[in-house]
C-alpha angles and dihedrals in degrees: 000000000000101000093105098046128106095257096056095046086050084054087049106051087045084057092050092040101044135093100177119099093218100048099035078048088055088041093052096043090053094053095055091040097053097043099091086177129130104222127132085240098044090054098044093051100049086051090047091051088037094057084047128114105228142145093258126136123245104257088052097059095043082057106057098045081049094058081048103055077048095054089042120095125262093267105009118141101236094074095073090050091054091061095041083057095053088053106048092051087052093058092093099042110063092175089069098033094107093051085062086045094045087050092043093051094087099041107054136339117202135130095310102055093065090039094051085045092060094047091051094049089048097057113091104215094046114133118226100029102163091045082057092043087049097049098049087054084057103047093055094040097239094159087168098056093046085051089058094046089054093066099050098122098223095063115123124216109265085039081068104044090056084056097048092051087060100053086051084066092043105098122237091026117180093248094181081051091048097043086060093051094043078055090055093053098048098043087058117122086243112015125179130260092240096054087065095043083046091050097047091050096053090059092034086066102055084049092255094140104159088048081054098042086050086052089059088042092067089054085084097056082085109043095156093061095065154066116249091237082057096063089048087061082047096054096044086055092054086047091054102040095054091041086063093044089056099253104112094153087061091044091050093052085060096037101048095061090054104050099094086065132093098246106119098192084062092060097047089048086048094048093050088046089062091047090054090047087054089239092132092171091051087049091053100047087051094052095036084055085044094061101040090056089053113021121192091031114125094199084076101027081060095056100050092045091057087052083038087056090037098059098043097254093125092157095059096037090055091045090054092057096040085054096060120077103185086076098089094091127099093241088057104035087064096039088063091045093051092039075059106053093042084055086056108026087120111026103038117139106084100003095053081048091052095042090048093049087057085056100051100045091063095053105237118184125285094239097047093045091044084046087067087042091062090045097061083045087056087059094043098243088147095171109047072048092069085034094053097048092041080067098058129091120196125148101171087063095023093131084052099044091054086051101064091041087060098057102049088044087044082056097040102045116018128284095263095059092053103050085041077056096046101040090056089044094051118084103228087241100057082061093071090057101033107085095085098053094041087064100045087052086050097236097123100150078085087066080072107028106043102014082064101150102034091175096047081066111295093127099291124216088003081064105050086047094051087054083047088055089045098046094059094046089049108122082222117014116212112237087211101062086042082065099047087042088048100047086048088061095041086056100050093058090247104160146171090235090045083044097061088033084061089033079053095036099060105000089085095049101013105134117202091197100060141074118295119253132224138013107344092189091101085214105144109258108231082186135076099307124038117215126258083258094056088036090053100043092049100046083047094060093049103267103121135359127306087219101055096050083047094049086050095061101131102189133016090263094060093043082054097053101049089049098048083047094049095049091054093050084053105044091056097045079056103249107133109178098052088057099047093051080048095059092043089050097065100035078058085075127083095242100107102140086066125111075226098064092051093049082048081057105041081043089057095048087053087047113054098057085057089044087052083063104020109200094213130051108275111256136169104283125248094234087047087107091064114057090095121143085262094071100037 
């Protein structure tokens, strides 16, 4: 964090001096982009400068909502926004279009991303045309096309090395093609630093690590091409290369002479070295020193907490990482919980328990905790699972909780002593609002076991439409529980010709802006209207049309849940297209603070790697009808 250097207290006192807009604007601006802090106040004040209209230029822009999307935690809403933001300023500046795209690519993917690429591409004085041109290759899969760009003759090298990164994403990639070309870039007089990092990699990947570690070592057959930081990098990549390949003596004699330096990478690979080696004091003094050189950084606090677990210190390991708060994002929260199940991948058993009450009692945060816990369920240590989340409070997230203790018992001990544990946990209360929950923590055989009555206050239509969801993801449906769910429908009067009636009834005036109508209990009518939730389940499991539950969405949240819902029952019938159009659809709607809005997300991440390949043969989607202006 930079807020206390020299730089940030000159642009303060030139805020506080200035009378000037533009320059107490730049000022101000320099103060929120360099402030990389987490704070509440931090954060507030670099959105509120980012949403601001100002005389900046637009890197600088790009930077600070950068900054922002880095300060924000792992999931949280806002990211989106902040992308959203970026965008939007770049509308107007088409030169600097594909830095916001470039920003936005790791955040969400949805319509607008191709259609902003091929503006991009279209305007004449936009900067980084073929990167655009690349990535829009990529995004739509097309591996041939990318194949073609790579042979203009006026390509430069690092020009080729962005496209060949793209054809290594590309599934199904010619390897023995790529690995020629990769040839080509490091045998150049003067290669670049990234074709042997990309090189390494390819072979890294397939767990070829002494063909990777071979590749670094002909880095330094050009040692006056390069930075000397650059041959540090270099010199981590061959440690931990031969470190995977179990030759931690060799790693070391590269690492040791470059542990003086400032390349961080170098320390971790050394640390790990020494962990390998079984010299647990030497690891330690390396990562102690590692941490001291870059505090607040979790690469390293990770390091020293795993030689922390390893040698049986769990209360400072715990404080170390309690002590960091750069570790609330996803990345780092399953760095650590990977950092602890590689401490006790062998002893388990009291140790793990010990380290994990250090944890708890100092109140890290759910995710984090519950981060270690699947873990252990990734290694299929079933039991210290149950162990581990007996030992959490949370009360905040108690229903949750409950939930994921459920699971790993559920896999430890048989499904009907779980759900006899959970049934006699859970308050009867904290049933009638647990079916949501249930299904986003993917435990929907409760939908069925302990959600027994929807309709004597178990949530109703939203829970028959949950079991609906979880029906159509199921690996194997039961036919049993189609027919229960069937015959529910039936019952409840749910038809196609009541389907289209609701679909004529709302779809020509519906507006998607204004207030819901109706009841908004989601209880099942058993009277003249069904609610959008019986509409939609029904329609879901083939009892009416697609369009006409879609065209009665009454409000943006609906719309996003059928959608979201759609696009599910699409994507596993394998078409893909329909389901992607689905998920773009909904994230089309301004609901974005909805539990709905992130499953759209995660739906259309699942999504793009399958509509690279489609499985069917492309057709005009089914939902193609309603991407209309109305609904957008």
């Amino acid at each position: 964090m930079l807020s206390s250097g020299p730089a940030l207290r000159t642009f303060a006192e030139l805020l506080s001096a200035s009378r000037e807009p533009d320059i107490r604007a730049v000022a101000q601006f320099m103060l929120a982009a360099r402030d990389y802090g987490e704070a509440p106040a931090s954060i507030r004040r670099r959105r509120e400068m980012l949403e601001a209209p100002s005389v900046l230029a637009a890197r600088q822009h790009l930077n600070l909502a950068y900054t922002l999307y880095r300060a924000l935690p792992s999931g949280s809403r806002e990211i989106t926004r902040v992308a959203d933001v970026a965008l939007r300023r770049f509308d107007s500046r088409p030169r600097h279009l594909g830095w916001a795209l470039w920003f936005s690519r790791g955040i969400y993917q949805d319509a607008a991303r191709t259609r902003r690429l091929e503006e991009a591409l279209a305007a004449r004085d936009s900067l980084y045309q073929r990167a655009l041109r690349n990535e829009l290759a990529a995004l739509r899969g097309d591996g041939e096309l990318l194949w073609q760009i790579l042979q203009e003759e006026d390509l430069g090298p690092s020009e080729r090395l962005d496209v060949l990164r793209r054809i290594k994403d590309v599934p199904g990639f010619d390897r023995e093609r790529l690995i020629r070309e990769y040839e080509i870039e490091v045998a150049r007089p003067a290669p670049l630093y990234d074709a042997f990092a990309d090189y390494a990699a390819l072979h890294s990947r397939t767990h070829d690590h002494l063909r990777a570690s071979e590749v670094w070592r002909r880095f330094f057959d050009h040692p006056r091409e390069f930075r000397g930081i650059d041959l540090a990098h270099a010199v981590s990549g061959i440690g931990g290369e031969l470190r995977r390949a179990g030759r931690p003596e060799q790693a070391w004699e590269w690492l040791e002479p470059e542990l003086d330096g400032y390349v961080g990478s170098v320390l971790v690979e050394a640390t790990q070295a020494q962990i390998a080696l079984g010299d647990l004091p030497r690891a330690e003094a390396i990562a102690r020193s590692s941490v001291e050189r870059y505090p607040g950084m979790w690469h390293f606090v990770r390091e020293l907490a795993l030689v922390l677990w390893l040698r049986g210190r769990h209360a400072e390991a715990a404080e170390q990482i309690a002590s960091t708060k750069r570790l609330h994002t996803r990345t780092a929260e399953l760095e650590i919980a990977s950092a602890f199940g590689q401490a006790f991948a062998e002893p388990g058993g009291p140790a793990m328990l010990a380290a994990f009450r250090e944890l708890v009692e100092l109140r890290l945060p759910f995710d984090m905790l519950q981060s270690v816990i699947d873990e252990l369920r990734s290694r299929e240590k079933y039991d210290l699972a149950v162990e581990l989340g007996m030992q959490m409070h949370d009360p905040k997230r108690y229903i949750m909780l409950c939930t994921e203790i459920y699971k790993s018992m559920a896999l430890a001990r048989g499904e009907a002593e779980a759900l006899e544990w959970l049934s006699g946990t859970l308050d009867p209360s904290s049933v009638r609002v647990a079916a949501k929950l249930f299904y986003l923590r993917d435990a929907d055989e409760l939908l069925w076991t302990l959600t027994t009555d929807p309709e004597a206050g178990h949530g109703g239509a939203k829970t028959w439409l949950l079991r609906v969801a979880a029906h159509l993801r199921a690996e194997a449906p039961d036919p049993a529980r189609h027919a229960v769910l069937v015959a529910h429908y039936t019952e409840h009067g749910v038809d196609s010709e009541r389907l289209a009636e609701a679909g004529r009834e709302t779809g020509a005036g519906g507006d998607l802006e204004g207030r819901s109508k109706g009841p908004q209990t989601g209880e099942s009518n058993l009277g003249s209207k069904p609610s959008f939730e019986d509409r939609l389940g029904a329609a879901l499991l083939g009892m009416g049309s697609e369009e006409d539950v879609l065209r009665s969405a009454r409000d943006p949240n609906e719309l996003c849940l059928a959608a979201s819902f759609f696009g599910l029952r699409a994507e596993k019938e394998g078409r893909y297209e329909d389901a992607l159009r689905l998920y773009q659809l909904g994230l089309t709607t301004p609901s974005r603070n909805s539990v709905e809005y992130l499953e759209l997300r995660g739906g259309l991440r699942r999504i793009m790697d399958l509509w690279k390949k489609p499985q069917v043969t492309p057709r005009e989607p089914r939902t193609a009808a309603l991407t209309s202006k109305r609904l957008l």
